[in-house]
TORDRENDREN-676888 format. One line per 3 residues: number of its first residue (from 0); their letters; for each residue y, z, x of C-alpha. Coordinates in pm, 1 decimal. Layout:
NUM) a) Y Z X | ...
This chain:
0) xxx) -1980.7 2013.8 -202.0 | -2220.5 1675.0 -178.1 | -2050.6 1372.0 -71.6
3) xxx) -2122.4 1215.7 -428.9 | -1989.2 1471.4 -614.7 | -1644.9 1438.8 -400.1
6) xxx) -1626.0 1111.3 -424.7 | -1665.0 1130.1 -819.1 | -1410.3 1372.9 -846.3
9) xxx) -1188.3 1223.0 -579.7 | -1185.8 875.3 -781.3 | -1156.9 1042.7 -1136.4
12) xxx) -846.9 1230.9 -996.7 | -697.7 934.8 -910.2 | -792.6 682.6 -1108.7
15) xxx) -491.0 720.6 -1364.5 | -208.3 600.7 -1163.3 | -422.3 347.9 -944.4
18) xxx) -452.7 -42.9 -1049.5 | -744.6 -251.4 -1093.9 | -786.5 -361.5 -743.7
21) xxx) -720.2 -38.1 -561.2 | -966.9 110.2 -803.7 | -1242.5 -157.0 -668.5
24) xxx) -1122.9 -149.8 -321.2 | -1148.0 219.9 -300.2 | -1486.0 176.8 -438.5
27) xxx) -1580.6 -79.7 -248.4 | -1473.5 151.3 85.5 | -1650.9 445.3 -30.3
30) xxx) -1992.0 287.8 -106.6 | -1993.2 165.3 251.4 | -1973.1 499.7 407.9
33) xxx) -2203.6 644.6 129.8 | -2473.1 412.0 312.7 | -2435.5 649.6 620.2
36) xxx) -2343.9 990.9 354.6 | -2720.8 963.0 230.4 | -3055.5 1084.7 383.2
39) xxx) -3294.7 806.0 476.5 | -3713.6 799.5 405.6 | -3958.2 573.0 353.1
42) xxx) -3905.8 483.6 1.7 | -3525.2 487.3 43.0 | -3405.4 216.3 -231.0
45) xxx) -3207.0 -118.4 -60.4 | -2853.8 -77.4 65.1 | -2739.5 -312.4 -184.3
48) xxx) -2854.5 -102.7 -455.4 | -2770.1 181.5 -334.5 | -2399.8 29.1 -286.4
51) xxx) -2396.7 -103.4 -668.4 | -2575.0 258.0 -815.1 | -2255.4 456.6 -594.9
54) xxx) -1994.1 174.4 -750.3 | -2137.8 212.5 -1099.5 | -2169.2 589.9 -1094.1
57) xxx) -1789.4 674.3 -998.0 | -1638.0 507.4 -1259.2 | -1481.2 795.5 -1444.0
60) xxx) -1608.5 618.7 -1807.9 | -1957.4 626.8 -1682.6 | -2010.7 953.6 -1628.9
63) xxx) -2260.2 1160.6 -1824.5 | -2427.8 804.5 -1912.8 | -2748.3 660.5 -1820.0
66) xxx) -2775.9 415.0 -1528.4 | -2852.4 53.9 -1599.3 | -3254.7 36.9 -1538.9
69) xxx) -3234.6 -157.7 -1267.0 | -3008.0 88.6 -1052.8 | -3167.1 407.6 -1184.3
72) xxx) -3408.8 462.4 -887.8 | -3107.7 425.7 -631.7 | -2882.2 632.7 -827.1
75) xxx) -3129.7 866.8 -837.7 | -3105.5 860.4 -475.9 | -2722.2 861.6 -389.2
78) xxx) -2699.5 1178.5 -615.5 | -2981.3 1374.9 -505.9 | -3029.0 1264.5 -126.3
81) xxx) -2683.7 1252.2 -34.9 | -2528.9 1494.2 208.7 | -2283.6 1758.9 220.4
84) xxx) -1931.5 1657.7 212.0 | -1900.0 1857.8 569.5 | -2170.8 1619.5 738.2
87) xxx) -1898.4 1345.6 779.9 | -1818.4 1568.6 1057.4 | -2111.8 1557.5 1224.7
90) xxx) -2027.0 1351.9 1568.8 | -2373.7 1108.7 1460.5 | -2326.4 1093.1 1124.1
93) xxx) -1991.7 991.6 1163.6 | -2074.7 773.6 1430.4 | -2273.6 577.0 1076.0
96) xxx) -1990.5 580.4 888.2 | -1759.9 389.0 1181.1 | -2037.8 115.8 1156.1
99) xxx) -2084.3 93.6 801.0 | -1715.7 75.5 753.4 | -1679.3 -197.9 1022.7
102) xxx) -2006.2 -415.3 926.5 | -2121.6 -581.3 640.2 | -2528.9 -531.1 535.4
105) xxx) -2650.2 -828.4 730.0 | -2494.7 -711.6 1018.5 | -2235.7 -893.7 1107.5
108) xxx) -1879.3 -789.7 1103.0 | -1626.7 -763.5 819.1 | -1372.9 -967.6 796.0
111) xxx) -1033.4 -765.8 886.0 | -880.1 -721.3 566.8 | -1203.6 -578.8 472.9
114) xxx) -1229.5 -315.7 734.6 | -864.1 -229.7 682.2 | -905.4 -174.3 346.4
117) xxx) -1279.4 45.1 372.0 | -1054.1 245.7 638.9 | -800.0 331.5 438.4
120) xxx) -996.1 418.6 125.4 | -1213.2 646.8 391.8 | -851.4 822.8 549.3
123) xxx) -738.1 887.3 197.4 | -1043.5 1040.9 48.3 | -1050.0 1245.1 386.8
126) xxx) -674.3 1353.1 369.8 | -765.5 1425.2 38.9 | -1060.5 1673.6 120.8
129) xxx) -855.1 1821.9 436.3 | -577.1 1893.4 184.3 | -814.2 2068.1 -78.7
132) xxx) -988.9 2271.1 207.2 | -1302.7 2071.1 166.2 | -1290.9 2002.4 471.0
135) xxx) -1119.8 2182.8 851.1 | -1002.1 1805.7 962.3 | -960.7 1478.9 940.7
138) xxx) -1244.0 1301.5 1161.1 | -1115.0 970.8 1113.9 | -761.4 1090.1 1282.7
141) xxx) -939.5 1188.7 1612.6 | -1133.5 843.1 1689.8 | -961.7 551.2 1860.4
144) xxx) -1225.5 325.7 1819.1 | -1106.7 -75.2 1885.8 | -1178.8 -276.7 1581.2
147) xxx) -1453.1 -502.2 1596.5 | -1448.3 -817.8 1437.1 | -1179.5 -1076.4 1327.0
150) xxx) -815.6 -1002.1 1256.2 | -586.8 -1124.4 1009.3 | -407.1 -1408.3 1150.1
153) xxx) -426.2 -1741.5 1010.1 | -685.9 -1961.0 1171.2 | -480.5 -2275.7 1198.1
156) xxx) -825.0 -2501.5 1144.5 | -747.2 -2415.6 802.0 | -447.1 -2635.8 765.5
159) xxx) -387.3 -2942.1 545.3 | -140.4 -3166.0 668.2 | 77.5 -3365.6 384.0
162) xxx) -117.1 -3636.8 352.3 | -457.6 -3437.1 297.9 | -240.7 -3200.5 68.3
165) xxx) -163.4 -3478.7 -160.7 | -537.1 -3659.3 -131.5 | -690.6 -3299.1 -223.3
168) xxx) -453.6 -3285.7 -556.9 | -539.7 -3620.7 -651.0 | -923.5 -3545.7 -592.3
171) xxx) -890.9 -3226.7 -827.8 | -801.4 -3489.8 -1113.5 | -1089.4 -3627.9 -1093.0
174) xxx) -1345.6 -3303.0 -1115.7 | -1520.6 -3244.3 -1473.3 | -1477.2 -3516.8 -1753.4
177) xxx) -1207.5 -3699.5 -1884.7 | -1214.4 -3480.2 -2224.4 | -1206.5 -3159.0 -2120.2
180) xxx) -949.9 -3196.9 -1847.1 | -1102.0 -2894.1 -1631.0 | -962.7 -3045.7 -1329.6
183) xxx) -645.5 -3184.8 -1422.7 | -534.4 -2929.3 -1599.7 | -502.3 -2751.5 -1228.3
186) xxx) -363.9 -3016.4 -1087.4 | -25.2 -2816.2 -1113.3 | -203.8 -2440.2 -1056.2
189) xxx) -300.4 -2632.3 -680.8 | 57.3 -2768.0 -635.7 | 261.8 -2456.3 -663.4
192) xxx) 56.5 -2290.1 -435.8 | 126.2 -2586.3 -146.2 | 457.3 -2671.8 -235.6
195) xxx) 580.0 -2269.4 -340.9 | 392.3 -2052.1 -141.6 | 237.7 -1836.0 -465.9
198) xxx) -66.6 -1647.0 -420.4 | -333.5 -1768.0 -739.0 | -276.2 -1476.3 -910.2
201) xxx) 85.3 -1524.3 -928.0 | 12.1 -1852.6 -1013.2 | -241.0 -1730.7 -1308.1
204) xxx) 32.7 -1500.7 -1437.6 | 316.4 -1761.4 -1464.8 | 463.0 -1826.4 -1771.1
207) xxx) 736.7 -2130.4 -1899.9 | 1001.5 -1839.6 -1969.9 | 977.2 -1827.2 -1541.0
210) xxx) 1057.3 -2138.2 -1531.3 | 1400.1 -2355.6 -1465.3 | 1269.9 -2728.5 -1382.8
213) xxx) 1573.1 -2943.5 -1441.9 | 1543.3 -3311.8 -1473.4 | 1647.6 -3418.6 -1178.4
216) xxx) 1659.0 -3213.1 -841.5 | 1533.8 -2794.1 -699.7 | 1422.6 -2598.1 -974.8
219) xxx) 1351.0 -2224.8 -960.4 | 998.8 -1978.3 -1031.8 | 1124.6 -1697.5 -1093.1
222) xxx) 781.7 -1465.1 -1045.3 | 744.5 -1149.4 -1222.8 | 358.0 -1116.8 -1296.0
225) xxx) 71.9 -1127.3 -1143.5 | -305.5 -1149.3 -1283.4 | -538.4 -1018.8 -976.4
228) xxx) -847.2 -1045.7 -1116.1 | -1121.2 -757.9 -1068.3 | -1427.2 -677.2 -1247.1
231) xxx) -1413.5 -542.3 -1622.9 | -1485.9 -168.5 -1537.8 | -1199.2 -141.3 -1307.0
234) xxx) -931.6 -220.8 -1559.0 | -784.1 -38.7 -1844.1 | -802.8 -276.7 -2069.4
237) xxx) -1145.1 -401.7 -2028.4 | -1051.3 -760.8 -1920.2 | -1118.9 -880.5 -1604.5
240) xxx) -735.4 -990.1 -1514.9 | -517.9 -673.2 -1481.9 | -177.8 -717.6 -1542.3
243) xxx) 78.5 -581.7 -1271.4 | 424.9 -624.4 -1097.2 | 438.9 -858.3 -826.5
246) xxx) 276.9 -716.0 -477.7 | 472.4 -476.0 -247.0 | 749.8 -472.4 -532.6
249) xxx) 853.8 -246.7 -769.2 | 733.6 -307.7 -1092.2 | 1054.5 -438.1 -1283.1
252) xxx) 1155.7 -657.0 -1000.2 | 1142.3 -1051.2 -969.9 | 1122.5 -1311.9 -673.7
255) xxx) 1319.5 -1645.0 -762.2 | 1137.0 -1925.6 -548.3 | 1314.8 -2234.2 -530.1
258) xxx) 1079.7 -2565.3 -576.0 | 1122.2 -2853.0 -490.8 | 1133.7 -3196.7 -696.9
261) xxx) 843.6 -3343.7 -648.2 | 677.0 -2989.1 -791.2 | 931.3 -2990.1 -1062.4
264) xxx) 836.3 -3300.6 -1169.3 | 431.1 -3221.9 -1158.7 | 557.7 -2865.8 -1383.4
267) xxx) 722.4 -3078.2 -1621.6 | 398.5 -3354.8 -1674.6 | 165.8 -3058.5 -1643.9
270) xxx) 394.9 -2864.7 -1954.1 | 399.5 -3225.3 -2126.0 | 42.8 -3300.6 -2093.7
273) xxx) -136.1 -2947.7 -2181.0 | 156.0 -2752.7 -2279.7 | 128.4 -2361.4 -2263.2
276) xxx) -156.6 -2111.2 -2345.4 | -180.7 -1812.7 -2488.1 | 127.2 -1575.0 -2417.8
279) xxx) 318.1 -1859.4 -2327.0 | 178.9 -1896.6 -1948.9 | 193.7 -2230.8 -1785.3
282) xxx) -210.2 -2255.4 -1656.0 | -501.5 -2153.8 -1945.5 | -839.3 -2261.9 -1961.8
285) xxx) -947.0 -2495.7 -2229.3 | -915.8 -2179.2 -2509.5 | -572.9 -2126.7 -2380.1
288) xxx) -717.7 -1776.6 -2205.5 | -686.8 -1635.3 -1852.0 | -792.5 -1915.2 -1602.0
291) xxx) -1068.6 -1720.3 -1362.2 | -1105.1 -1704.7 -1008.8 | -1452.4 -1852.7 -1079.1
294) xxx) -1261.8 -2163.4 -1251.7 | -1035.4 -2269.1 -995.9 | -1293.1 -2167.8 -721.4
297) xxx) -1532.4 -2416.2 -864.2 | -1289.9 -2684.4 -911.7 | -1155.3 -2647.8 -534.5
300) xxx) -1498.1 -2708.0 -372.9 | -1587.6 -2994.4 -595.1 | -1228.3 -3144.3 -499.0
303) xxx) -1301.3 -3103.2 -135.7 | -1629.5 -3300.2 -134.0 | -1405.1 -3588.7 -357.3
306) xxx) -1150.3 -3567.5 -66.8 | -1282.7 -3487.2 256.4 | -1491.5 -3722.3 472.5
309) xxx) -1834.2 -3591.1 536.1 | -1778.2 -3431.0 854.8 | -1524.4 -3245.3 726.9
312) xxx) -1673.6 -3053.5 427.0 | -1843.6 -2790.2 632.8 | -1543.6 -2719.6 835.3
315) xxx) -1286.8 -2457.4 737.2 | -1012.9 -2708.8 626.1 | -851.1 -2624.5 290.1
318) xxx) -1199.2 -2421.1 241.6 | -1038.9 -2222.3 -8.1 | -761.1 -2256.9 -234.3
321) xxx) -572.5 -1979.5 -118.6 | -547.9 -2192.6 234.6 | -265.5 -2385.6 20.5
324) xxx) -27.4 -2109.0 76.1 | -83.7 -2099.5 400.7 | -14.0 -2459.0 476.0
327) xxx) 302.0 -2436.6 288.5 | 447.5 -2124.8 441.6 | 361.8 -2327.0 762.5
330) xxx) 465.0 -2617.3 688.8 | 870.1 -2429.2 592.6 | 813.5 -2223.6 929.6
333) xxx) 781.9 -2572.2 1127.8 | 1058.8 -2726.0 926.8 | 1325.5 -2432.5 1071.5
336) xxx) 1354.3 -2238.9 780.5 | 1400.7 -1843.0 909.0 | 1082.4 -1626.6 857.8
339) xxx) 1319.2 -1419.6 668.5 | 1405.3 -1639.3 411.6 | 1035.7 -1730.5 448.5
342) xxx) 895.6 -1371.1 362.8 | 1147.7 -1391.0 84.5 | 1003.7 -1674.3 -112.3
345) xxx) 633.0 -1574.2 -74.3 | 646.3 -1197.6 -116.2 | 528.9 -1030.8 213.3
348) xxx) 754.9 -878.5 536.8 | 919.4 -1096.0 810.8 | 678.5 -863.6 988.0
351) xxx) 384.4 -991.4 874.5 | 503.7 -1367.2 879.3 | 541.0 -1358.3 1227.6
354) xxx) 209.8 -1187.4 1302.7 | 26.7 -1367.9 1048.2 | 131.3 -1703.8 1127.1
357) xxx) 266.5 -1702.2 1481.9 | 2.3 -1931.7 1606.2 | 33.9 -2159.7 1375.9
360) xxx) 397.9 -2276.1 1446.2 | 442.8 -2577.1 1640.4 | 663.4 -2666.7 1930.8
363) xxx) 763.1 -2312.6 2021.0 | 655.8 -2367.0 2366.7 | 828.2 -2637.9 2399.1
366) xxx) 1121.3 -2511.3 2273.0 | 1092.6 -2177.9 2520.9 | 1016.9 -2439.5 2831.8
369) xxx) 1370.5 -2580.6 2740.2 | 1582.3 -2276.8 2742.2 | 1386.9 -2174.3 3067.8
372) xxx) 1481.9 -2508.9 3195.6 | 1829.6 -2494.1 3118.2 | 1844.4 -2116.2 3307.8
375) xxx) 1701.5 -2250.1 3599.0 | 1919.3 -2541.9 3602.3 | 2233.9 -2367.2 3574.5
378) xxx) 2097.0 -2112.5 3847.5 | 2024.1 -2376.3 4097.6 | 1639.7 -2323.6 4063.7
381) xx) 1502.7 -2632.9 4011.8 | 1323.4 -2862.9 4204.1
């Protein structure tokens, strides 16, 4: 068997039970390595192409079809000058696949989540063809290889302290006109991501029903949804937002997140102001539809220039919106609050809070000093 033809029927058979985003990312990991899975000559089409022809010909609906005429000459190519499935084997070829699973087309390394994911699309399809007798092993299982490239831990230049929190809200008031409210109506879709920890696609999936925000005093978001947004061919329905459970949770289970007032109150002018859109969901676009990654991207990078001095525009401060999560589950890790309680509220393992974030915590070292200290002291080791 070719490498294009597994991968096809690898995808198709799994496909079914697989959301929007694993769909992409396994697509995503498997056009990588298909850069290394096909034969090179002298009229070999661009990797990009190549990349968007294997992407575009796995999708299970597009089978049979024609290509889009701009990707026909490199899906031409992945299907007919690919290599046999067994190749992956091959101690060089799959010395190819390491790097294109590990590096992005310019050369440069992927970011870690990136190479995580590309490796674990790669392992499964593997497994996959170890456990159909496609293939004797798994090659991935017998390399060791360090990763190259960043990790995943939260690069603490990223931070917004209060005051730059509440300057970067304001500024997002202030981006688009007056009439069509583009910025202010995600004012609030900024603020529960500082002051609640919620990824944006929790955020985009919210809805008033979620909702307790008394009049005075800690409400509660009670999270149930979330809107990842992928593209079009990846979903079932056709729309770019897929609609799942919250992440690392069954499906039918919640996460209460208690909010503070001064969040309650921005809810409740937000709700007064623009009320809700479409399906009853606190955040819509000016239709009342889905508000897209695009949207709030936009918005965020006009609000920085608005709010940042000069110098700091081009750093990574705040450079993206998801950076508001981070500050806030900082900001509760400084104030005391147990990362337990902290990977309660925003969805992930105390595990990964501590790994994630450890470097970002401030006056541990002081705090260790001390206790040292007080050892020492009560030993008779001091000085």
């Amino acid at each position: 068997m070719r490498w294009f033809e597994f991968c096809r029927k690898y995808v198709a058979g799994r496909w079914r039970t697989s959301a929007a985003k694993s769909r992409e990312g396994m697509a995503d990991g498997l056009a990588a390595v298909t850069l290394a899975m096909v034969k090179r000559g002298g009229d070999t089409p661009e990797d990009e192409s190549l990349r968007l022809a294997f992407r575009w010909g796995i999708v299970p609906a597009n089978e049979g079809e024609d290509p889009p005429a701009e990707l026909k000459a490199a899906y031409d190519w992945v299907t007919t000058a690919d290599r046999p499935l067994g190749d992956v084997c091959d101690a060089e070829v799959f010395e190819g696949v390491l790097y294109r699973v590990s590096y992005k087309l310019d050369g440069t390394p992927a970011a870690g989540d990136t190479y995580k994911r590309r490796r674990r699309a790669l392992n499964a399809a593997l497994e996959h063809a170890v456990a159909t007798g496609k293939l004797p092993e798994n090659p991935l299982q017998r390399t060791r290889r360090k990763r190259v490239g960043s990790n995943d831990v939260v690069d603490p230049r990223v931070l917004v302290n209060a005051v730059q929190a509440r300057q970067l809200l304001t500024s997002v008031s202030y981006v688009g006109s007056w009439d069509r409210c583009r910025g202010r109506r995600l004012v609030a879709f900024y603020a529960v991501l500082y002051y609640a920890g919620l990824r944006p696609a929790e955020a985009v999936g919210l809805r008033l029903s979620d909702c307790h925000l008394p009049e005075k005093g800690w409400g509660t978001l009670t999270l149930r949804e979330t809107r990842p947004v992928s593209g079009k061919q990846w979903t079932d329905s056709g729309e770019r937002h897929d609609r799942r459970g919250l992440k690392a949770r069954e499906a039918s289970t919640d996460r209460p997140v208690p909010i503070p007032p001064v969040l309650v109150a921005i809810l409740r002018a937000h709700l007064k102001e623009f009320g809700t859109a479409k399906e009853g969901r606190v955040f819509g676009n000016e239709r009342g539809g889905v508000v897209g990654s695009s949207t709030y991207w936009r918005v965020w990078e006009e609000a920085r220039e608005y709010a940042l001095p000069p110098e700091r525009i081009d750093s990574p401060l705040a450079g993206r919106p998801y950076d508001l999560r981070h500050a806030c589950i900082t900001r509760w890790l400084n104030a005391g609050v147990p990362i337990a309680e902290v990977a309660r509220r925003v969805g992930n393992s105390p595990e990964v809070i501590h790994r994630r974030y450890h470097g970002c915590i401030d006056g541990h070292e002081e705090t260790a000093n001390a206790k040292i200290t007080k050892v020492l002291e009560e030993e008779g080791d001091t000085v």
